[in-house]
CHARMM internal coordinates of N, CA and C (Angstrom, degrees):
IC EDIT
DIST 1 N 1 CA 1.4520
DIST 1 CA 1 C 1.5292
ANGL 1 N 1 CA 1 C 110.89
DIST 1 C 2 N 1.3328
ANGL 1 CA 1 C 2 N 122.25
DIHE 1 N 1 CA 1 C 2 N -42.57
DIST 2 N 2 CA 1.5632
ANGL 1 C 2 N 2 CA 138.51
DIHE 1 CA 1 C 2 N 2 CA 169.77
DIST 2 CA 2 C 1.6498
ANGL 2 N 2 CA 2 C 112.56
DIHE 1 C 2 N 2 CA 2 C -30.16
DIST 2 C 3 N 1.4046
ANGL 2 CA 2 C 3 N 78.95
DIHE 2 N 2 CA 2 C 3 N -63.70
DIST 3 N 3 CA 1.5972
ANGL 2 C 3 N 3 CA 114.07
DIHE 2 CA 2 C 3 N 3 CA -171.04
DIST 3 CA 3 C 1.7753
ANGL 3 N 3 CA 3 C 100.52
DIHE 2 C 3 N 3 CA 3 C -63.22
DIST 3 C 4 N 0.9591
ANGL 3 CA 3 C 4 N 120.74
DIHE 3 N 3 CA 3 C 4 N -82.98
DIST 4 N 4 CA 1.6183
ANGL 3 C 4 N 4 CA 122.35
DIHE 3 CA 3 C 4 N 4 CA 177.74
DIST 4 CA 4 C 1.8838
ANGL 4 N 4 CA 4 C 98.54
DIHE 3 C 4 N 4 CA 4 C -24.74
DIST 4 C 5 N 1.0983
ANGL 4 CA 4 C 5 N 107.58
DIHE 4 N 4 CA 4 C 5 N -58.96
DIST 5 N 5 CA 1.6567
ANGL 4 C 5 N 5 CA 119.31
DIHE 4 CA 4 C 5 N 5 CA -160.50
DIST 5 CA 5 C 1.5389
ANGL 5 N 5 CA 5 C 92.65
DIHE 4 C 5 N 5 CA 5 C -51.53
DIST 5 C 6 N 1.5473
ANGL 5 CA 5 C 6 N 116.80
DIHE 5 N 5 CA 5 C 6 N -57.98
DIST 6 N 6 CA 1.4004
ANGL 5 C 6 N 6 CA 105.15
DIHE 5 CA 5 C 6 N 6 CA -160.82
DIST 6 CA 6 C 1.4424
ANGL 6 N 6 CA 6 C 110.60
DIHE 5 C 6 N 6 CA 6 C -77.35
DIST 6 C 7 N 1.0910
ANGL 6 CA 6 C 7 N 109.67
DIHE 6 N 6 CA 6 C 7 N -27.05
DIST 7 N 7 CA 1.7470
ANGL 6 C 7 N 7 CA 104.67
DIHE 6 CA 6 C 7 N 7 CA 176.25
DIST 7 CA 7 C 1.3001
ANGL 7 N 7 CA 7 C 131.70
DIHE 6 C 7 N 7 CA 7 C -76.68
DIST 7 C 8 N 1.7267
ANGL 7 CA 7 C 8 N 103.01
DIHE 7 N 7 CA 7 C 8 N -12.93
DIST 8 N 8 CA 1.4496
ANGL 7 C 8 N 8 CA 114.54
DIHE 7 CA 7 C 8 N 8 CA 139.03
DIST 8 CA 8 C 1.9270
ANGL 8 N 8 CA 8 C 135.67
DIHE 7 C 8 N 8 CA 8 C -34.87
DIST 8 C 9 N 1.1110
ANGL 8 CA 8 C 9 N 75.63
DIHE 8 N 8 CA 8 C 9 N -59.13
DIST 9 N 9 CA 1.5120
ANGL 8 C 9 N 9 CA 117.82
DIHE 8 CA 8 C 9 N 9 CA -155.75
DIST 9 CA 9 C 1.7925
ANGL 9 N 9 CA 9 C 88.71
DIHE 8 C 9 N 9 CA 9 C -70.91
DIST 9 C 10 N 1.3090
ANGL 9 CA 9 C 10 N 131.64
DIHE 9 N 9 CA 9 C 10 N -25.29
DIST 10 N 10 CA 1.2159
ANGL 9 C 10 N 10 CA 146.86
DIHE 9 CA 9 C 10 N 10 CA -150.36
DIST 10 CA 10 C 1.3326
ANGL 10 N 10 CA 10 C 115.40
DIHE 9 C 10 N 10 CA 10 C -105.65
DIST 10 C 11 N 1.2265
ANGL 10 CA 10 C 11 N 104.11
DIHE 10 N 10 CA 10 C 11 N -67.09
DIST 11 N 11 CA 1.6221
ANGL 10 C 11 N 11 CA 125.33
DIHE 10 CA 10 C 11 N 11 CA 141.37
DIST 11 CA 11 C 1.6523
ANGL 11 N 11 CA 11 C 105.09
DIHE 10 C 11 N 11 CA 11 C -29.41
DIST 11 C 12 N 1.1958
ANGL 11 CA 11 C 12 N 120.14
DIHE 11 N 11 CA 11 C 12 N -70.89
DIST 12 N 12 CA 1.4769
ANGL 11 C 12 N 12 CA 112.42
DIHE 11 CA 11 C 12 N 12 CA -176.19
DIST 12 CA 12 C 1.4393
ANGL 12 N 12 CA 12 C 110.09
DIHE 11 C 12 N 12 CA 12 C -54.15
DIST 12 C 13 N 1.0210
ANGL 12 CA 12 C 13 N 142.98
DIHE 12 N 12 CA 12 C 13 N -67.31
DIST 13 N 13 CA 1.2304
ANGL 12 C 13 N 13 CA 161.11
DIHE 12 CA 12 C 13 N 13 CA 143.17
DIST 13 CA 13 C 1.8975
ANGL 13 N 13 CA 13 C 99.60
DIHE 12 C 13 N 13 CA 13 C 17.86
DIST 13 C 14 N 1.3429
ANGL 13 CA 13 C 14 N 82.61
DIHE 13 N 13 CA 13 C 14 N -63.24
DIST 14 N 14 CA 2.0420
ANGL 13 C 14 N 14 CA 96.30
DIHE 13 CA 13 C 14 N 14 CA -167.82
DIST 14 CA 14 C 1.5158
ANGL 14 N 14 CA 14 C 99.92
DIHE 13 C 14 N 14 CA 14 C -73.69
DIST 14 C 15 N 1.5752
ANGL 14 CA 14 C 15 N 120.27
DIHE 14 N 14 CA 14 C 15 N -40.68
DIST 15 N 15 CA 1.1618
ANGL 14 C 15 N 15 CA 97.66
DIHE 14 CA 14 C 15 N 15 CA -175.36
DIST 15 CA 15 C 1.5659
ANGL 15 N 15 CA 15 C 133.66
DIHE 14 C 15 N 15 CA 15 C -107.24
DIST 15 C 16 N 1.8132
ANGL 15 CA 15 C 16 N 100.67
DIHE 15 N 15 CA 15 C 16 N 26.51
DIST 16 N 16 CA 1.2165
ANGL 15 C 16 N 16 CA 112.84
DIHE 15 CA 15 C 16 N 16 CA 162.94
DIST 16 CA 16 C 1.7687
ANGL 16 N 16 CA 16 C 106.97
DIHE 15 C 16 N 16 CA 16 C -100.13
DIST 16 C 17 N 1.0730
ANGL 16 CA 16 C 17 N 110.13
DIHE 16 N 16 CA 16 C 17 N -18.93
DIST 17 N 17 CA 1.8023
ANGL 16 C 17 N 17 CA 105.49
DIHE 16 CA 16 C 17 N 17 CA 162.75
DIST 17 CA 17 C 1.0491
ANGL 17 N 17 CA 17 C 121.48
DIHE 16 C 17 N 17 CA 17 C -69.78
DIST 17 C 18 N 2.0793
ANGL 17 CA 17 C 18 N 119.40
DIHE 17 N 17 CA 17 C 18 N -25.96
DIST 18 N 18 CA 1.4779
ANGL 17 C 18 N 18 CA 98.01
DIHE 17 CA 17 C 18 N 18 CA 178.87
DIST 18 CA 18 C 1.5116
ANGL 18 N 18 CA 18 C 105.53
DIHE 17 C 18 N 18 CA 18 C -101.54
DIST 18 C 19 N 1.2297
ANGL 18 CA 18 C 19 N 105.01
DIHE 18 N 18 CA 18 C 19 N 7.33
DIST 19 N 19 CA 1.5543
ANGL 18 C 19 N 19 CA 107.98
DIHE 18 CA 18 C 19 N 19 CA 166.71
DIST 19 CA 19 C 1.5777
ANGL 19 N 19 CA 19 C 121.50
DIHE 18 C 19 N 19 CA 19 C -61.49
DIST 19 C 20 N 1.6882
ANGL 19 CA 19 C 20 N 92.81
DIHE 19 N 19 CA 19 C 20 N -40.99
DIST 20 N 20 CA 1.6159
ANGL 19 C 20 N 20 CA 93.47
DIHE 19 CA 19 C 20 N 20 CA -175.28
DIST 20 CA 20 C 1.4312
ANGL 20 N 20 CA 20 C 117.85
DIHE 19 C 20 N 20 CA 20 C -104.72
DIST 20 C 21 N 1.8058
ANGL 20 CA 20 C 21 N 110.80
DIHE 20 N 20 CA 20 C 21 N 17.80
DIST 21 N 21 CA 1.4375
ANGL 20 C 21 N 21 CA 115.29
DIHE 20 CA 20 C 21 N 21 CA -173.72
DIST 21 CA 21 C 1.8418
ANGL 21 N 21 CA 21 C 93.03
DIHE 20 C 21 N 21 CA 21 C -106.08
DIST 21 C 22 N 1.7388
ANGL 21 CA 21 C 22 N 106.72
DIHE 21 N 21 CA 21 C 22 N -22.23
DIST 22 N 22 CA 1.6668
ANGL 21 C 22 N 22 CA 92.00
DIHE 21 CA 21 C 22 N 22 CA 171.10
DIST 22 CA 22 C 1.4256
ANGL 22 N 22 CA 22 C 102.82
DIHE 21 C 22 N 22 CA 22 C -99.94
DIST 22 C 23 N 1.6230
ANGL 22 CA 22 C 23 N 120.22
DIHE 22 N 22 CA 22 C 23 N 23.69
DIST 23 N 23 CA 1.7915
ANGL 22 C 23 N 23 CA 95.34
DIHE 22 CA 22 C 23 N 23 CA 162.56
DIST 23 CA 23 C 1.5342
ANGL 23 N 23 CA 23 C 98.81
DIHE 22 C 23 N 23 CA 23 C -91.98
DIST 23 C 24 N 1.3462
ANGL 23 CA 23 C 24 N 116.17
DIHE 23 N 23 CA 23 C 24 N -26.82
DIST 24 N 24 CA 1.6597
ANGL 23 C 24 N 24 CA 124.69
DIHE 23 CA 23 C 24 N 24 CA -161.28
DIST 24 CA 24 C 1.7091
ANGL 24 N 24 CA 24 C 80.53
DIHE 23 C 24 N 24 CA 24 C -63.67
DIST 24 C 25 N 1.7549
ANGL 24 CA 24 C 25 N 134.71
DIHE 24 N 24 CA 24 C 25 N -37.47
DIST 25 N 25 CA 1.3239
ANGL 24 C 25 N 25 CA 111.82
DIHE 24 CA 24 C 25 N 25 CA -165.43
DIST 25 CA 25 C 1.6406
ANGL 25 N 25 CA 25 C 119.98
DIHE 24 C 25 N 25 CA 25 C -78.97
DIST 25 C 26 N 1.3720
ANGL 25 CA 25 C 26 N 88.76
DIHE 25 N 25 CA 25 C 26 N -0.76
DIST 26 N 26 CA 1.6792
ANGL 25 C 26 N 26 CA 104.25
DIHE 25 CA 25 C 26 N 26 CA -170.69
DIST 26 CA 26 C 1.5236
ANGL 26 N 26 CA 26 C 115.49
DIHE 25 C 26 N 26 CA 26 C -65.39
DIST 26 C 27 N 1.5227
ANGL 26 CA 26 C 27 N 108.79
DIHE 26 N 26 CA 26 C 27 N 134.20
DIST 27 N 27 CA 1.6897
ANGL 26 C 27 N 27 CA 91.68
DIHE 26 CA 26 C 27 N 27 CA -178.56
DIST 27 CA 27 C 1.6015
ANGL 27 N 27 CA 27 C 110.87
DIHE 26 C 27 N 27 CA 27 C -98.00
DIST 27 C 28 N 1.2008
ANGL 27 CA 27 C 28 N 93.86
DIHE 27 N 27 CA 27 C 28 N 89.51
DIST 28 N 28 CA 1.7040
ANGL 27 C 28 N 28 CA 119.82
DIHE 27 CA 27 C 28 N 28 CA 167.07
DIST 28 CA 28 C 0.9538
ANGL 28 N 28 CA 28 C 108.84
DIHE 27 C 28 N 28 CA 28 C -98.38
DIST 28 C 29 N 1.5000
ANGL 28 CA 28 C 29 N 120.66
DIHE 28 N 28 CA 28 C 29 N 169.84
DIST 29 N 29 CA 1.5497
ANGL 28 C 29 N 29 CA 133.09
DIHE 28 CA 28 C 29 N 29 CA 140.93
DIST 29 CA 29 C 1.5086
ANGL 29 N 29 CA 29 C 118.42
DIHE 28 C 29 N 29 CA 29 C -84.77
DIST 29 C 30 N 1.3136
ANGL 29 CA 29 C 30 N 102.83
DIHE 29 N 29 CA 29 C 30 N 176.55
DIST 30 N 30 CA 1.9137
ANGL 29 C 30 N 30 CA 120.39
DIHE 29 CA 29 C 30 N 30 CA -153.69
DIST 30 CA 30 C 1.6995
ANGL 30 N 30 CA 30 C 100.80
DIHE 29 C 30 N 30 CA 30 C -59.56
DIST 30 C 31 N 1.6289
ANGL 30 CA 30 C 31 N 105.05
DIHE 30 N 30 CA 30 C 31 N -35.74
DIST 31 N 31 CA 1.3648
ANGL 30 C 31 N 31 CA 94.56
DIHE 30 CA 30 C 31 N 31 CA -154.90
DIST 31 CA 31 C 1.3920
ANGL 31 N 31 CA 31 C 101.21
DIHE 30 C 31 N 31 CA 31 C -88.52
DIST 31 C 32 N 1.4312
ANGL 31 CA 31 C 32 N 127.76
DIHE 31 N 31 CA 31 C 32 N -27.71
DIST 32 N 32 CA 1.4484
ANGL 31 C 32 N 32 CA 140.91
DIHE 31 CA 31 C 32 N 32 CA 168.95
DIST 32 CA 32 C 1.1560
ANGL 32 N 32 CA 32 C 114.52
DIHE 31 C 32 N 32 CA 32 C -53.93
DIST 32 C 33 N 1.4206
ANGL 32 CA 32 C 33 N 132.77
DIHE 32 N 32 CA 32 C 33 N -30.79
DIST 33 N 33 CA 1.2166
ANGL 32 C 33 N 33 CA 118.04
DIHE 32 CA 32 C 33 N 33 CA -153.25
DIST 33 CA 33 C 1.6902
ANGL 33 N 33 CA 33 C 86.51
DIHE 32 C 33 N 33 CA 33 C -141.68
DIST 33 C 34 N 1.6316
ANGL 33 CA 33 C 34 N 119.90
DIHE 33 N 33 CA 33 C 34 N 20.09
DIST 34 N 34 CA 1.5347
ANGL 33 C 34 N 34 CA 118.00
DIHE 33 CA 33 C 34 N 34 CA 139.18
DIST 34 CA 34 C 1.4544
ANGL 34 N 34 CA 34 C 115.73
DIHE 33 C 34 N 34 CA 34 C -88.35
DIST 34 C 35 N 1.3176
ANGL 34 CA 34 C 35 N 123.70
DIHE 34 N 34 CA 34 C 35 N -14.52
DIST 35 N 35 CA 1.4895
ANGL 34 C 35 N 35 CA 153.57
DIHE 34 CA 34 C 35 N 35 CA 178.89
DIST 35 CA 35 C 1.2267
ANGL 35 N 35 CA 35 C 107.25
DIHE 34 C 35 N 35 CA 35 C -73.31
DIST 35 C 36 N 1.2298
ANGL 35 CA 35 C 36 N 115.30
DIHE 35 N 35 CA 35 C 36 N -52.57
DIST 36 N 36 CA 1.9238
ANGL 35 C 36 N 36 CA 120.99
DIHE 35 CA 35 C 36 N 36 CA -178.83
DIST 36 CA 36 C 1.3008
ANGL 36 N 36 CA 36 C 98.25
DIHE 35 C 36 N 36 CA 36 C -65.96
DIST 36 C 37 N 1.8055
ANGL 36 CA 36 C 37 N 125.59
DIHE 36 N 36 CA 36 C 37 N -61.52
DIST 37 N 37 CA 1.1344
ANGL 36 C 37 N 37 CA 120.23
DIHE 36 CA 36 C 37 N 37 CA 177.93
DIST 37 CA 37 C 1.5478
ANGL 37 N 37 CA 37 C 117.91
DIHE 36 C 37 N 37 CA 37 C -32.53
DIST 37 C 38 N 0.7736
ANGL 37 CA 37 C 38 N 100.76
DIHE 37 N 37 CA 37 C 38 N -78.33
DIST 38 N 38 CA 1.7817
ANGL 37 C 38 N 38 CA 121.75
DIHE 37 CA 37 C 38 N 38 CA -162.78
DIST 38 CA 38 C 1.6077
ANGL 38 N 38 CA 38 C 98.08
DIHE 37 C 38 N 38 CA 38 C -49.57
DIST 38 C 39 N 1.4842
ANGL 38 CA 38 C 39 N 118.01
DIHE 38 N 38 CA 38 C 39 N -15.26
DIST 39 N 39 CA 1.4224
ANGL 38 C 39 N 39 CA 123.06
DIHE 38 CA 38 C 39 N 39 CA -178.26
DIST 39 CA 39 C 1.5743
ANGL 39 N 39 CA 39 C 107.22
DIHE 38 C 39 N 39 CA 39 C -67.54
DIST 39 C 40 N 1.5988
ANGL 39 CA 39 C 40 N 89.01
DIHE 39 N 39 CA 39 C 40 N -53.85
DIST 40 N 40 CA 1.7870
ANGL 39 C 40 N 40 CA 114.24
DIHE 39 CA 39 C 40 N 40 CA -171.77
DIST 40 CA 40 C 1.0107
ANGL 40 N 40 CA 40 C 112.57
DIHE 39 C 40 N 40 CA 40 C -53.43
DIST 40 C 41 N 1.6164
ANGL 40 CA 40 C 41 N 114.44
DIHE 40 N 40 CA 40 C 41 N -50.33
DIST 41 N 41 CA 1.5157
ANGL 40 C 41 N 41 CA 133.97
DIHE 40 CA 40 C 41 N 41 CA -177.77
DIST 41 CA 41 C 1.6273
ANGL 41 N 41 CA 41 C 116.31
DIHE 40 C 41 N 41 CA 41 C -33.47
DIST 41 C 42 N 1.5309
ANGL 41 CA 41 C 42 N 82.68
DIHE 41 N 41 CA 41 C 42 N -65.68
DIST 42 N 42 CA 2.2166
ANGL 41 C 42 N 42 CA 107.87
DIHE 41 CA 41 C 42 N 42 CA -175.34
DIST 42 CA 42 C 1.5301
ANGL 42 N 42 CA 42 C 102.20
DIHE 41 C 42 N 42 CA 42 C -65.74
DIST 42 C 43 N 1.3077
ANGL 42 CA 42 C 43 N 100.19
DIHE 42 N 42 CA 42 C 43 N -31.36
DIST 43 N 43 CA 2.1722
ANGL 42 C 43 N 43 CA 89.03
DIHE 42 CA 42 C 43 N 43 CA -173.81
DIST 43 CA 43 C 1.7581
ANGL 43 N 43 CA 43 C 93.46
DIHE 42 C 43 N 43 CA 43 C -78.13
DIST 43 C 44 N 1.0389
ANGL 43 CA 43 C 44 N 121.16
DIHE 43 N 43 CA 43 C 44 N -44.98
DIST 44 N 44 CA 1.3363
ANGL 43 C 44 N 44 CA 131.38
DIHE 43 CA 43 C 44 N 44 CA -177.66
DIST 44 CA 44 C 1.5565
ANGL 44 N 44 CA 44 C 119.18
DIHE 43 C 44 N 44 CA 44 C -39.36
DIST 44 C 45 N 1.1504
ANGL 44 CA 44 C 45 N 101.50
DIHE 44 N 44 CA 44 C 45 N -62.22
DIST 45 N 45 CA 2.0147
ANGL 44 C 45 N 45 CA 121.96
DIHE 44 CA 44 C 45 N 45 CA 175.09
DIST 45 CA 45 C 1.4606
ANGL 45 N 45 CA 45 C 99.64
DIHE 44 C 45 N 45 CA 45 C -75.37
DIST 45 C 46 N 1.5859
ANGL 45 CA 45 C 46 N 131.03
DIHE 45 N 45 CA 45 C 46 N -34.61
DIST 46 N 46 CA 1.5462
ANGL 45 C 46 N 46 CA 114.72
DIHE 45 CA 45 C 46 N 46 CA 161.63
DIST 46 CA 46 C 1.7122
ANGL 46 N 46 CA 46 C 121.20
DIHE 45 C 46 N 46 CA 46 C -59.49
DIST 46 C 47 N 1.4557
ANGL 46 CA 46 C 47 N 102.02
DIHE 46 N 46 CA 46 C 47 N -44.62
DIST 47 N 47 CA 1.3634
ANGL 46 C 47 N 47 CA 87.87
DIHE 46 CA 46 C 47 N 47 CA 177.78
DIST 47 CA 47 C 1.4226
ANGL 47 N 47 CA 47 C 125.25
DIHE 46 C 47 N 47 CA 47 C -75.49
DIST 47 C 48 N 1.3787
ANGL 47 CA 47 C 48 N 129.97
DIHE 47 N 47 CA 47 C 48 N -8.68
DIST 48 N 48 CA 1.0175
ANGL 47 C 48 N 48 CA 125.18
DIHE 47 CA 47 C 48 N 48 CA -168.45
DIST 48 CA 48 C 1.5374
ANGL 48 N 48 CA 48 C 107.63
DIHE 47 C 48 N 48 CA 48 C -97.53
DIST 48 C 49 N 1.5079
ANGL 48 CA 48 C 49 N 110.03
DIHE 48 N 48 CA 48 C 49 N -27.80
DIST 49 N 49 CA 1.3345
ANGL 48 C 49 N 49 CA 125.33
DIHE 48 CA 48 C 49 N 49 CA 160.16
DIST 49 CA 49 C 1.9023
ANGL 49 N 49 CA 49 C 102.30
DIHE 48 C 49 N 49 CA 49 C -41.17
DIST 49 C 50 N 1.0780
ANGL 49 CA 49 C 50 N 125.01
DIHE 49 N 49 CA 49 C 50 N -38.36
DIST 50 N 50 CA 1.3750
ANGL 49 C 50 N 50 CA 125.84
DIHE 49 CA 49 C 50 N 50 CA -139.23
DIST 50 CA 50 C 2.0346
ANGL 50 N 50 CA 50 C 87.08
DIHE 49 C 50 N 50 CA 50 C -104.17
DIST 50 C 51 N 1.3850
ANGL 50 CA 50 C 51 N 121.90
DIHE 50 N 50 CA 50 C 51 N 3.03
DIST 51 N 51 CA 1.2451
ANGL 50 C 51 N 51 CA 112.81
DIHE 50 CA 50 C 51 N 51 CA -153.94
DIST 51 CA 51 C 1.6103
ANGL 51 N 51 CA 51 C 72.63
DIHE 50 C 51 N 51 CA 51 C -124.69
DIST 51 C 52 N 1.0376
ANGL 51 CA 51 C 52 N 123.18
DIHE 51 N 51 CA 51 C 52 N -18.98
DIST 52 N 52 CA 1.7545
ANGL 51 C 52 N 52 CA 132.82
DIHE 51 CA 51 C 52 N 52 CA -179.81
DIST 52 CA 52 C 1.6804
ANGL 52 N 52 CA 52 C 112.41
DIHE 51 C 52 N 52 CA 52 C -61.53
DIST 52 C 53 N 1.3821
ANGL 52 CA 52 C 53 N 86.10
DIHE 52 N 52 CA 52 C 53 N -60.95
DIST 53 N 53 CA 1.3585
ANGL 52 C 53 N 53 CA 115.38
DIHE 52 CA 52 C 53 N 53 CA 165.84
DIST 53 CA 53 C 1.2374
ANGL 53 N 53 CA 53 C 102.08
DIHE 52 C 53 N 53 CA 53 C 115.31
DIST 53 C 54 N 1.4157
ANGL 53 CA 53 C 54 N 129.28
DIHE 53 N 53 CA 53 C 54 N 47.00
DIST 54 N 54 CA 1.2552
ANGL 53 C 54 N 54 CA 130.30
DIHE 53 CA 53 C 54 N 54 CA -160.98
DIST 54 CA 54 C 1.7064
ANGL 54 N 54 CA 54 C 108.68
DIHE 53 C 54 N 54 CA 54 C -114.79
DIST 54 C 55 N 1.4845
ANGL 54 CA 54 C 55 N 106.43
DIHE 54 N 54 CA 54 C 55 N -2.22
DIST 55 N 55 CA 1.5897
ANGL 54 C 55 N 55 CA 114.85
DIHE 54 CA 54 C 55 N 55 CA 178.90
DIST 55 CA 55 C 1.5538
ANGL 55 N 55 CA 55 C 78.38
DIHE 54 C 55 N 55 CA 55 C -122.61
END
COOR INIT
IC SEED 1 N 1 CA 1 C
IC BUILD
């Protein structure tokens, strides 16, 4: 059960970094694509919250 949890948790991890390494490739501007970030960020720390077991 440990094991499942953290490799969850890991997985999330990886694919909220390449989430926010292809907005950085996005051709936006600064304020749009500090906006996407900060989007990724909050869904990111919710889901991982949720692998916590805290939702």
């Amino acid at each position: 059960m440990a094991s499942s949890v953290l490799i969850g948790i890991l997985i999330t991890f990886l694919v909220i970094i390449l989430v926010l390494y292809l907005v950085q490739r996005l051709p936006l501007d600064g304020r749009t694509r500090q906006i996407a970030q900060i989007v990724v960020i909050i869904i990111g720390i919710i889901s991982l919250l949720k692998y916590l077991a805290v939702f």
